[in-house]
C-alpha positions as CSV (number, residue, x, y, z in Angstrom):
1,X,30.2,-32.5,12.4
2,X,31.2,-32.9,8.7
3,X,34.3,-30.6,9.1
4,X,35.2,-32.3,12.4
5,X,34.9,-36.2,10.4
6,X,37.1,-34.6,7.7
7,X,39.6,-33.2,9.8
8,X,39.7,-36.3,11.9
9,X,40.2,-38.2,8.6
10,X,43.0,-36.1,7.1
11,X,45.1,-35.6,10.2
12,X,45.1,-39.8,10.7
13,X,46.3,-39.9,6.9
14,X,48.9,-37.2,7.7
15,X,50.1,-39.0,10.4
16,X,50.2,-42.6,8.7
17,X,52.8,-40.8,6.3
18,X,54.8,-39.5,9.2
19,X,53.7,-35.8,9.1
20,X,53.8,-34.7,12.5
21,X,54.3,-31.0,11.4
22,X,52.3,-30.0,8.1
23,X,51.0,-27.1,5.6
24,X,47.3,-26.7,5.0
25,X,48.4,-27.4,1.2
26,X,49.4,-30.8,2.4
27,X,46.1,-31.2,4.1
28,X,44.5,-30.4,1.2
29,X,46.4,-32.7,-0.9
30,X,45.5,-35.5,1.6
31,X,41.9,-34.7,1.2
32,X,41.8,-34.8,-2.6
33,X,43.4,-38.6,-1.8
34,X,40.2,-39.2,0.6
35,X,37.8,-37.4,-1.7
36,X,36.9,-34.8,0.4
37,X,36.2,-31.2,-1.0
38,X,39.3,-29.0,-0.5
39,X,36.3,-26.0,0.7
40,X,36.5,-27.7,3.9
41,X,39.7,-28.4,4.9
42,X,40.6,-24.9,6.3
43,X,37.0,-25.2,8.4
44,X,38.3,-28.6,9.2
45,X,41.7,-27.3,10.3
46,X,39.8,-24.8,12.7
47,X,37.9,-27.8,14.1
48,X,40.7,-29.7,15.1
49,X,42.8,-26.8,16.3
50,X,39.9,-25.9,18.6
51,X,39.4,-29.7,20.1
52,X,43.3,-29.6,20.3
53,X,44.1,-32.0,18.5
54,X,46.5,-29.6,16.2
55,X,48.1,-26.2,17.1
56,X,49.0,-23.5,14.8
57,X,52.5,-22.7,14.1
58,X,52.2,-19.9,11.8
59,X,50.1,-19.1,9.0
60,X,49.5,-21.8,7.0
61,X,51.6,-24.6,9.3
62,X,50.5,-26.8,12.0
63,X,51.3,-29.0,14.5
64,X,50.4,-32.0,15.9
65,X,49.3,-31.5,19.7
66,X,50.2,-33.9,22.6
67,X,46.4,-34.7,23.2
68,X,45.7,-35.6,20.0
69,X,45.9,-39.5,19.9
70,X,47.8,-40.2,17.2
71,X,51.2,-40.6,18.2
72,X,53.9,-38.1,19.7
73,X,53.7,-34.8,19.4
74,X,57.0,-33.1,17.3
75,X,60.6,-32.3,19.3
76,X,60.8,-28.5,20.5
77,X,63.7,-28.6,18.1
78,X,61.5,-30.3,15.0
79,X,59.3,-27.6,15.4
80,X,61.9,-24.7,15.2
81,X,62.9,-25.9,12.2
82,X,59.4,-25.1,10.6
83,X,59.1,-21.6,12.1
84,X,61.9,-20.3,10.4
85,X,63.9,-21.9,7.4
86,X,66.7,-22.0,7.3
87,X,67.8,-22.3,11.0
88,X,70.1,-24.4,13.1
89,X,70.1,-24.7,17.1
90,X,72.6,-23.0,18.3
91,X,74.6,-21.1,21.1
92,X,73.3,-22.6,24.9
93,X,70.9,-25.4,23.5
94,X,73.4,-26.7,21.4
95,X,76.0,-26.3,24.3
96,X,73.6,-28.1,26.3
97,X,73.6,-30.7,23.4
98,X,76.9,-31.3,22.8
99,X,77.5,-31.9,27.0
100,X,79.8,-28.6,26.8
101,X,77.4,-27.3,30.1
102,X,75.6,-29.0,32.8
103,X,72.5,-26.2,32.6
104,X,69.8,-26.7,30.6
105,X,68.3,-23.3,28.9
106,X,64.9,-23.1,29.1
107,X,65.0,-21.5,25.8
108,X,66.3,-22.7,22.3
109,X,68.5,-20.6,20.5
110,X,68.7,-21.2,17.2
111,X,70.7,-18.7,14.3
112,X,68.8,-17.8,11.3
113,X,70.7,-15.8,7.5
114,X,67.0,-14.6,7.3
115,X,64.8,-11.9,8.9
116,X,61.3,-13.8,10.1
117,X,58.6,-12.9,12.6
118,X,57.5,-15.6,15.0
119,X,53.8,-15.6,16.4
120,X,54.3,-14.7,20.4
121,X,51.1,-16.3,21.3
122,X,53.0,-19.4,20.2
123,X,56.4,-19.0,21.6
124,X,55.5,-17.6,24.6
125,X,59.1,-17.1,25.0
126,X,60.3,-20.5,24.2
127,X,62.1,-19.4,20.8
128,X,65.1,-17.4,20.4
129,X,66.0,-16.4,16.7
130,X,69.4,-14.5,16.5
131,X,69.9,-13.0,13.0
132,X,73.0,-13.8,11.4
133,X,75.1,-12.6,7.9
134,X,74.5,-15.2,5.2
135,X,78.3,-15.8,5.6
136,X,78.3,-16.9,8.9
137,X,75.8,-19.6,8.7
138,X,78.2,-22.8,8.3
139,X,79.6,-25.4,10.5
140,X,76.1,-26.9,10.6
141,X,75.6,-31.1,11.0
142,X,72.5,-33.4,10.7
143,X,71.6,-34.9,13.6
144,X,68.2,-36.7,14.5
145,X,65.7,-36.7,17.4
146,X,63.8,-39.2,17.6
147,X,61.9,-39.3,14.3
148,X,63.1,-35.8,12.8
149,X,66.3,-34.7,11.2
150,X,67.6,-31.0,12.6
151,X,70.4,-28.8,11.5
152,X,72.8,-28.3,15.2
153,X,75.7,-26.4,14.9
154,X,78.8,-28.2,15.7
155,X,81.4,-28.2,18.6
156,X,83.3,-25.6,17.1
157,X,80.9,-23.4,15.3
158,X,78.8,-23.3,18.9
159,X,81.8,-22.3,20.6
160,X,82.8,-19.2,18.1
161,X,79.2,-18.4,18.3
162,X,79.2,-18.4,22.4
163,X,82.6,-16.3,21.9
164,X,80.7,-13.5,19.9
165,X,77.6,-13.5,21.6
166,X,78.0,-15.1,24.8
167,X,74.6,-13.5,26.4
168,X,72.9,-16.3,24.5
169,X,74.7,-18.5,26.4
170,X,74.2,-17.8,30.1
171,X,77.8,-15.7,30.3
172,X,81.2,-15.1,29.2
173,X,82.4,-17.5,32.0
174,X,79.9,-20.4,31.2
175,X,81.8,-20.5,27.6
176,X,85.2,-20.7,29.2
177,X,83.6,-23.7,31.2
178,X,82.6,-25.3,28.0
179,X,85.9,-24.8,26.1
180,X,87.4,-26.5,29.3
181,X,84.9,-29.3,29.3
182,X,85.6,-30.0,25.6
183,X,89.0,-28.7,24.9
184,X,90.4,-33.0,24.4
185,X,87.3,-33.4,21.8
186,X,88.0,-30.0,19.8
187,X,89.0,-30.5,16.0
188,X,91.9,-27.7,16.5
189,X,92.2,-27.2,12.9
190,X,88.8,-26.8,12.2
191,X,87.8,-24.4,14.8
192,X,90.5,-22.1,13.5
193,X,89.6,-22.5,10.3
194,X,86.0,-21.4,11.1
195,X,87.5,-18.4,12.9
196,X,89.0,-17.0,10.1
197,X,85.8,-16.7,8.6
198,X,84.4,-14.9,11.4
199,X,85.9,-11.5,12.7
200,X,89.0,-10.3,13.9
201,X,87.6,-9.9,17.6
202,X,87.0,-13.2,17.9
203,X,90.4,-15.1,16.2
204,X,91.8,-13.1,18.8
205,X,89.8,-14.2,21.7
206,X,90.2,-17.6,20.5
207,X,94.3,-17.6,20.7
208,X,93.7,-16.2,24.1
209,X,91.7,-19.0,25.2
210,X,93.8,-21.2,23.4
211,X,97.1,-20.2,25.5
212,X,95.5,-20.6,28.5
213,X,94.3,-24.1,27.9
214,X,97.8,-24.8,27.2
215,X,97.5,-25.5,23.1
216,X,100.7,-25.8,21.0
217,X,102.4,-22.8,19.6
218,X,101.8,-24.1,15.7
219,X,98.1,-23.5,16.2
220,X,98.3,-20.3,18.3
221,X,100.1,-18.9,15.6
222,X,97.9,-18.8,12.8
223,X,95.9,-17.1,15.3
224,X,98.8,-14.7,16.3
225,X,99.6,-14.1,12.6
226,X,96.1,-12.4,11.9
227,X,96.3,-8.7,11.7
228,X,94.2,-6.6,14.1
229,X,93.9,-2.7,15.1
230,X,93.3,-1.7,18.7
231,X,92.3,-4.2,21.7
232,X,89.0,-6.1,22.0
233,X,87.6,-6.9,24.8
234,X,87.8,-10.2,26.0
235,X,84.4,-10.0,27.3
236,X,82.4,-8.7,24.5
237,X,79.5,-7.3,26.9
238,X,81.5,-6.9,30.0
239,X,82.4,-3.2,31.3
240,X,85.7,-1.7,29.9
241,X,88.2,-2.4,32.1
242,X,91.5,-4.8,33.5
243,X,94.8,-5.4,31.7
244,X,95.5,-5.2,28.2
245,X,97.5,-8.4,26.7
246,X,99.5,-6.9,23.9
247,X,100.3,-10.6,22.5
248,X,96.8,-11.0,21.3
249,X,95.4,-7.5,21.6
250,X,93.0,-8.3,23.9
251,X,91.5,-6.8,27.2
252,X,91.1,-9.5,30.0
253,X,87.9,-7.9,31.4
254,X,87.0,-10.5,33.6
């Protein structure tokens, strides 16, 4: 019962400072505020994660749960954002986010410049990290939900990541639907500039789409003018096959 008091007492002061998500060191910095002994607060953190009013993220972090009482639990996203750091929600979800599809994933992507583990008995599925080089992680923007700030990659950045791995988006064909949806809102000159930082494959598949939506020559040809040996496929996951477009060295497999 003394654990259980405790725990009750630190998670309300937690909360009162807006903690929604917090380390056991925090916990225990909260408890040396209430004068509690800092030998009980892991006890006390097993207490309350067993009445549910916490869960565990990962070692040493926790959550606060939806039945707890004191207040709403953290956003899917909010809590992404303390499994792995750093990390930004990406690919589908953050199509989903920036209206550029009409389905919503059932799982949130997010990219990652760092190798983690996540705890399955957590995730159950829910999470899905995609490991990225440390030069790739950019075109990253603040936005808030609700009460928590969370890194979501931009318009642009989301669609060169759908172009190079378009599985984590549904399909190739989804991410031509969302450079249709969005092709009026596109910063033209900053899409290509992130593509130049990204590989030859995709400036390429980026001109190609480009033509097609009918964008001016000025901007196809800094695409054009990148140098590139042999075809790519248009479809990076699709079967090897169709016509091969010399203009942009691509293979329109689909």
């Amino acid at each position: 019962m003394k654990h259980s008091v405790a725990g009750i007492n630190i998670l309300r002061r937690l909360t009162q400072d807006g903690l929604r998500i917090f380390t056991i060191n925090q916990a225990k910095e909260v408890a040396d505020q209430l004068k509690i002994n800092r030998e009980y607060v892991a006890e006390a953190l097993h207490h309350l994660k067993k009445g549910n009013w916490i869960v565990r993220l990962k070692r040493g972090i926790y959550a606060l749960s939806a039945d707890s009482g004191f207040g709403d639990p953290p956003h899917e996203f909010e809590i992404a954002m303390a499994l792995v750091s750093p990390c930004a929600i990406s690919h589908w979800t953050a199509m989903h986010y920036h209206h550029l599809t009409q389905q919503a994933p059932n799982i949130i992507f997010a990219i990652t410049p760092t190798s983690t583990s996540i705890p399955r008995t957590l995730v159950g599925g829910l999470y899905h990290f995609i490991k990225i080089k440390k030069e790739y992680y950019f075109g990253i923007e603040k936005i808030w939900i609700g009460q928590a700030q969370i890194n979501m990659t931009d318009i642009e950045k989301t669609l060169l990541d759908s172009l190079m791995s378009p599985q984590y988006c549904g399909d190739f064909q989804e991410v031509l639907h969302a450079f249709k949806m969005c092709s009026d809102r596109l910063n033209l000159e900053r899409i290509i500039q992130y593509a130049m930082r990204l590989d030859c494959a995709t400036i390429k598949r980026l001109g190609w789409i480009f033509e097609k939506l009918g964008i001016k020559n000025t901007h196809l040809n800094k695409l054009l003018q990148f140098p590139i040996k042999g075809y790519r496929k248009l479809d990076p996951l699709g079967v090897i096959k169709g016509p091969y477009n010399r203009k942009w060295m691509i293979q329109e497999n689909i």
